[in-house]
C-alpha positions in Angstrom: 0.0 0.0 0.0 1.6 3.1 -1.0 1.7 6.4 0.4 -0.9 9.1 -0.2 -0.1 13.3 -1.8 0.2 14.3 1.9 2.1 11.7 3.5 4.8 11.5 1.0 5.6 15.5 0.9 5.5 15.0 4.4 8.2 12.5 4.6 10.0 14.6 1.9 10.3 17.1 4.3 11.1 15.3 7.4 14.1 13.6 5.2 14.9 17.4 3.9 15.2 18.3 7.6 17.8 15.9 8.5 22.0 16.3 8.3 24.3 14.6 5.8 24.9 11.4 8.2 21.3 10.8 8.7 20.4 10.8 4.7 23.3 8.7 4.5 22.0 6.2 7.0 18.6 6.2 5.6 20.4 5.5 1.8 22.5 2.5 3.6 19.2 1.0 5.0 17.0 1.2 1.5 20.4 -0.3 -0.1 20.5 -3.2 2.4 16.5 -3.7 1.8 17.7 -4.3 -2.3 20.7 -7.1 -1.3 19.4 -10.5 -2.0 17.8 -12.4 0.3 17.6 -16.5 -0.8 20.3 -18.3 -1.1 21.8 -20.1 -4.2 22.0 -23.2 -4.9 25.2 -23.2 -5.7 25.9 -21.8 -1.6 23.9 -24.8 -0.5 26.2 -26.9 -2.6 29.5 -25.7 -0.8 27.8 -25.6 2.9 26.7 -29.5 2.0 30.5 -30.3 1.1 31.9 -28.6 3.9 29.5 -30.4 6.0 30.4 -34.1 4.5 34.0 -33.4 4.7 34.8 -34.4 8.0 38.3 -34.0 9.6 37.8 -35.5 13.2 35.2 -37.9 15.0 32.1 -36.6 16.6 32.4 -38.5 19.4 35.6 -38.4 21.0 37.0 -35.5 18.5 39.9 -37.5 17.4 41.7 -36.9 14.1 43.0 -40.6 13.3 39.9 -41.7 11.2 39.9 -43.6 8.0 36.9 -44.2 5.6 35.1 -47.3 5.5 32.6 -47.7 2.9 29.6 -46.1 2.3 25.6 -46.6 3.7 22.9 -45.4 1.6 25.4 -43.5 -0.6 26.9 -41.6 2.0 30.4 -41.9 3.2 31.0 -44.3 6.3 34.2 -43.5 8.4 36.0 -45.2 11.0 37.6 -43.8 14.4 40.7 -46.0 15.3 40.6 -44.2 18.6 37.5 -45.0 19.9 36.6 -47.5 17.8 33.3 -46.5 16.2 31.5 -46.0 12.8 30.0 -43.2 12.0 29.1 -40.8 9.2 29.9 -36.9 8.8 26.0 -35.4 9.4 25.9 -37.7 12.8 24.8 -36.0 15.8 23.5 -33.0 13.4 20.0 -32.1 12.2 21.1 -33.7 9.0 21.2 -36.9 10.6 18.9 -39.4 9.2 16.7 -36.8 7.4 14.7 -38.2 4.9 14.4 -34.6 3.2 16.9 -33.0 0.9 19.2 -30.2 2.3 17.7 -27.8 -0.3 14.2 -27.9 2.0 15.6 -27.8 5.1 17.4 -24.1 3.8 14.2 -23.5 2.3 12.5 -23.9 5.7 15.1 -22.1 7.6 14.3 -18.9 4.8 10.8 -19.5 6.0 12.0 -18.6 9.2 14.1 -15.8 9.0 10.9 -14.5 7.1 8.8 -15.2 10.4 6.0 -17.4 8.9 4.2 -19.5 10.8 4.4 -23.1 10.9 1.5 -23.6 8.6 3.1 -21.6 6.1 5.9 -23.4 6.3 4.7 -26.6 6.4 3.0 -25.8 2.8 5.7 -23.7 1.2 8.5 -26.9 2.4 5.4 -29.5 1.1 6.1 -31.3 4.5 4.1 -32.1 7.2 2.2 -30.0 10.4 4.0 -32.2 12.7 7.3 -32.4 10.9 7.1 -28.2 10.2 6.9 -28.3 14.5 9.7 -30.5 15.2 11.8 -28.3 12.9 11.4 -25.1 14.4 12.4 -26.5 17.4 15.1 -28.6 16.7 16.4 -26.0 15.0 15.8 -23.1 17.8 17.1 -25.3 19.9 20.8 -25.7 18.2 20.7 -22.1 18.0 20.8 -21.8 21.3 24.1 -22.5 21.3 25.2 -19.9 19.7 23.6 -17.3 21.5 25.3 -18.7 24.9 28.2 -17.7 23.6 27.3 -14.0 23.0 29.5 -11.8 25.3 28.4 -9.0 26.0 30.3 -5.7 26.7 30.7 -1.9 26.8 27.7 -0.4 27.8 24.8 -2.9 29.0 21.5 -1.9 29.3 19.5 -5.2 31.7 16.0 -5.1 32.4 13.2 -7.9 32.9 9.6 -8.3 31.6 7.1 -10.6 32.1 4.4 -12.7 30.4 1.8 -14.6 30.9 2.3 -18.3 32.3 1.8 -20.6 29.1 0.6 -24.2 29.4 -0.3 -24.4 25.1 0.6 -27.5 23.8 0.3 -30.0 27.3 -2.2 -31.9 26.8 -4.1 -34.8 28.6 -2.9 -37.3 26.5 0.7 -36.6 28.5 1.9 -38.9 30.6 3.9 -36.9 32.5 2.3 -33.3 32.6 -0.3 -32.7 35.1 -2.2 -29.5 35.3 -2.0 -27.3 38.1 -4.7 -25.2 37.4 -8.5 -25.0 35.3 -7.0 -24.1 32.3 -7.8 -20.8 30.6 -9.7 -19.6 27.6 -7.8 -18.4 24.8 -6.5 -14.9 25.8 -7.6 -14.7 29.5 -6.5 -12.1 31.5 -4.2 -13.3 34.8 -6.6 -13.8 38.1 -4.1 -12.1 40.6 -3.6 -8.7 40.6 0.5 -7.6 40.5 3.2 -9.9 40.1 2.3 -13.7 40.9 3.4 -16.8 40.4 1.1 -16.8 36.7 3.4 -14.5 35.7 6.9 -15.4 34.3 9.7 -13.3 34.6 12.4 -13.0 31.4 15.2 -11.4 32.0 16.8 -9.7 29.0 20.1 -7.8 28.4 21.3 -5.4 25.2 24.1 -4.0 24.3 25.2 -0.8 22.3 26.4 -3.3 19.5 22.8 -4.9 19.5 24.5 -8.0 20.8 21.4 -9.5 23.0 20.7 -12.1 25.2 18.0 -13.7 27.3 16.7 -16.5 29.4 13.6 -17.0 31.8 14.2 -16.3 34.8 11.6 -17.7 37.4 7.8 -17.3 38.1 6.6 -14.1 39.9 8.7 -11.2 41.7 12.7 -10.8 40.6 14.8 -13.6 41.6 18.3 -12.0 41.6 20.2 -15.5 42.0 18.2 -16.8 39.0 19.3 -13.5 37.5 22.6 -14.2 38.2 22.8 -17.7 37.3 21.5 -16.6 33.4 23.9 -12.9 33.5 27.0 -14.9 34.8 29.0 -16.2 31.7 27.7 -13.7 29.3 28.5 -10.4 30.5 32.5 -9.5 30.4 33.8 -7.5 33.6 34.8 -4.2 33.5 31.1 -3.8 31.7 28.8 -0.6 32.4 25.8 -2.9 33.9 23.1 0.1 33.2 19.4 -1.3 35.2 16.9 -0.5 37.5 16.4 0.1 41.2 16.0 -3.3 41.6 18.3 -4.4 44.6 19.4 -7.6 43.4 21.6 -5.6 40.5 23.6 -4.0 43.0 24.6 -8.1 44.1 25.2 -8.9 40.7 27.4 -5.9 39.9 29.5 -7.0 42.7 29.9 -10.3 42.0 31.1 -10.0 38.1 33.0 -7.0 39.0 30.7 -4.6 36.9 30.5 -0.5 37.1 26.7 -0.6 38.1 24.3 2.6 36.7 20.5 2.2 38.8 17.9 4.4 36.9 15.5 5.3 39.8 12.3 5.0 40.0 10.3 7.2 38.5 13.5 8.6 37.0 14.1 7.9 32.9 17.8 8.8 32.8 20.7 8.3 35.5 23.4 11.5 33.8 23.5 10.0 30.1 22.5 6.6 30.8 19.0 5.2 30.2 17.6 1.7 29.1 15.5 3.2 26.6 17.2 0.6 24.3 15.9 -2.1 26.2 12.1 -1.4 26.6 11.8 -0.8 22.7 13.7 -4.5 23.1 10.9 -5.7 25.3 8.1 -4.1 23.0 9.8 -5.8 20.3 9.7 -9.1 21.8 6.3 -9.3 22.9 5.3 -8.2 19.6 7.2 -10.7 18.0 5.6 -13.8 20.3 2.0 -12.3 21.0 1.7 -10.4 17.6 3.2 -12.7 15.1 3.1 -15.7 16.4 -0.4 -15.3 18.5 1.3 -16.4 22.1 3.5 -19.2 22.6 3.7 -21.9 25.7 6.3 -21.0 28.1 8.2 -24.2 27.7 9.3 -23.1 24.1 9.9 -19.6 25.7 13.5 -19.5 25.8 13.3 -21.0 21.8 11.5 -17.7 21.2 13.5 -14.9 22.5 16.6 -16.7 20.8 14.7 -16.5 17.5 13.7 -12.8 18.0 17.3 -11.5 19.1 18.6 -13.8 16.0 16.2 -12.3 13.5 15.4 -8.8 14.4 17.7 -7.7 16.7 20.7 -9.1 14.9 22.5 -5.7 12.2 23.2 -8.5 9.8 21.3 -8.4 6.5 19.3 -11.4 5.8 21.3 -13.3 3.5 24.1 -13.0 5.7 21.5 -14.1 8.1 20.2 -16.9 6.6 24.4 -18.3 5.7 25.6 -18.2 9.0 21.9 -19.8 10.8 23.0 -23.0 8.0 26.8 -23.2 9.0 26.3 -22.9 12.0 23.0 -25.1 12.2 24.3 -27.9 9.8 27.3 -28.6 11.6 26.7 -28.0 15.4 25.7 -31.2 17.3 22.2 -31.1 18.9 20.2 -33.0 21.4 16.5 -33.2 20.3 14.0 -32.5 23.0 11.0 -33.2 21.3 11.2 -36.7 22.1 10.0 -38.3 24.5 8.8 -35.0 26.4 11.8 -34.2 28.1 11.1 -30.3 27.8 10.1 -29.2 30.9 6.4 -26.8 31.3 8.9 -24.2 32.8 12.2 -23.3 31.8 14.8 -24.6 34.2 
């Protein structure tokens, strides 16, 4: 839908208004929005040799491997260390995938586009189930990567909450019970002010849009749980800007950070705010409630790793979409989805 008369002389003016930097930033951004965004098959054909080349075993990492014939056309190889057989996709999403790597980069496009798992499902001509499964298994690799953000410089830390989730557990489980009448699609929480049906995601942002966060715990600030998620992600020396919460003033101590409280009531602290951070919030519960119509809080943690991947992330999408395949194609990863091993709440 395209602007009308008024709007667009108004935006001519508003970009009239602005300095030589800022039209330059603004022509950087349209630029970006031009690059190409799916990747060609001739890129899938180098990630799928690079990932069938292997150099070491995937089990005890050891170099001394020979090949050894070949099951279902794909390469067998054999560790003289430990003494097993195994072939280069094992332990990866690859692994016994009855699909062709082309879909799974088409799906993973799907992603970085935000559809939903329906539209997935059709645009990948795969199954509801299967669609599911691969969200997840893939979310869940991901993971990986984003515990090894570090984050530095100036750090903006707040927490939000949500709604407690129970979508997806159903009666059939054998190992889920419910422990309360559930709710009608979109109820409101019962208790006023923070309770136990509310959980609380911590979230930190840095000036380089490097992000990162976990769930916390149900209810009120847990500042050990706070700790526990801030600990091996957050370099010392770091400018920890929050607010008034107590429990920050623990945490600074303990990681050796320069700790900036924003009172309450209070938007700045000199020139320090975490402005950055509620538009990050907004963002994120746009993102789960908005595009994907709420999610259950055991896939929580999947979620805010897929929103700080996608939209918080500067890189442009086909940048994107290379480095989610290296890194997703090769990375070992330990399915959840069986046997319900996830658990309602997010250790």
């Amino acid at each position: 839908m395209g602007l009308s008369k008024n709007e667009y002389d108004l935006l001519k003016q508003l970009v009239n208004n602005l300095d030589d930097n800022q039209k330059l930033d603004i022509a950087n951004l349209l630029n970006t929005k031009k690059q190409k965004t799916k990747i060609t098959k001739n890129e899938i054909s180098k990630i799928y040799k690079s990932i069938t080349t292997t150099k070491e075993c995937p089990h005890c990492h050891s170099k001394h491997i020979i090949k050894c014939g070949k099951s279902s056309n794909k390469q067998k190889y054999y560790c003289k260390e430990c003494n097993t057989y195994f072939i280069p996709t094992e332990n990866t999403l690859l692994f016994n995938t009855k699909k062709d790597i082309s879909v799974w980069a088409t799906y993973m496009n799907c992603m970085l586009d935000k559809k939903s798992i329906r539209e997935c499902a059709k645009i990948c001509n795969i199954s509801l189930k299967t669609s599911f499964n691969w969200r997840h298994k893939i979310l869940d690799v991901l993971s990986n990567m984003m515990n090894d953000v570090k984050l530095n410089g100036i750090v903006e830390s707040d927490e939000t909450y949500t709604a407690i989730s129970y979508k997806g557990n159903h009666k059939k489980s054998k190992t889920f019970i419910m422990p309360r009448e559930p709710h009608k699609r979109g109820g409101d929480i019962h208790i006023r002010g923070l309770s136990k049906e509310q959980v609380c995601i911590f979230c930190s942002l840095n000036l380089n849009n490097l992000s990162y966060g976990k769930v916390s715990n149900l209810g009120k600030p847990n500042w050990k749980s706070i700790y526990n998620i801030i600990k091996d992600n957050i370099e010392k020396g770091s400018i920890f800007v929050t607010d008034d919460f107590s429990g920050y003033d623990k945490i600074s101590d303990k990681l050796n950070l320069d700790h900036i409280a924003i009172k309450r009531g209070k938007h700045t602290n000199g020139t320090f705010n975490i402005q950055k951070m509620n538009n990050y919030h907004s963002q994120l519960k746009l993102f789960i409630n908005g595009i994907f119509k709420g999610v259950s809080t055991k896939y929580l943690n999947n979620y805010i790793v897929y929103h700080n991947f996608v939209n918080i992330s500067k890189s442009d999408k086909n940048k994107k979409t290379l480095d989610l395949q290296e890194y997703i194609f090769k990375t070992n990863c330990k399915d959840l989805i069986k046997g319900n091993m996830r658990p309602a709440i997010p250790a």
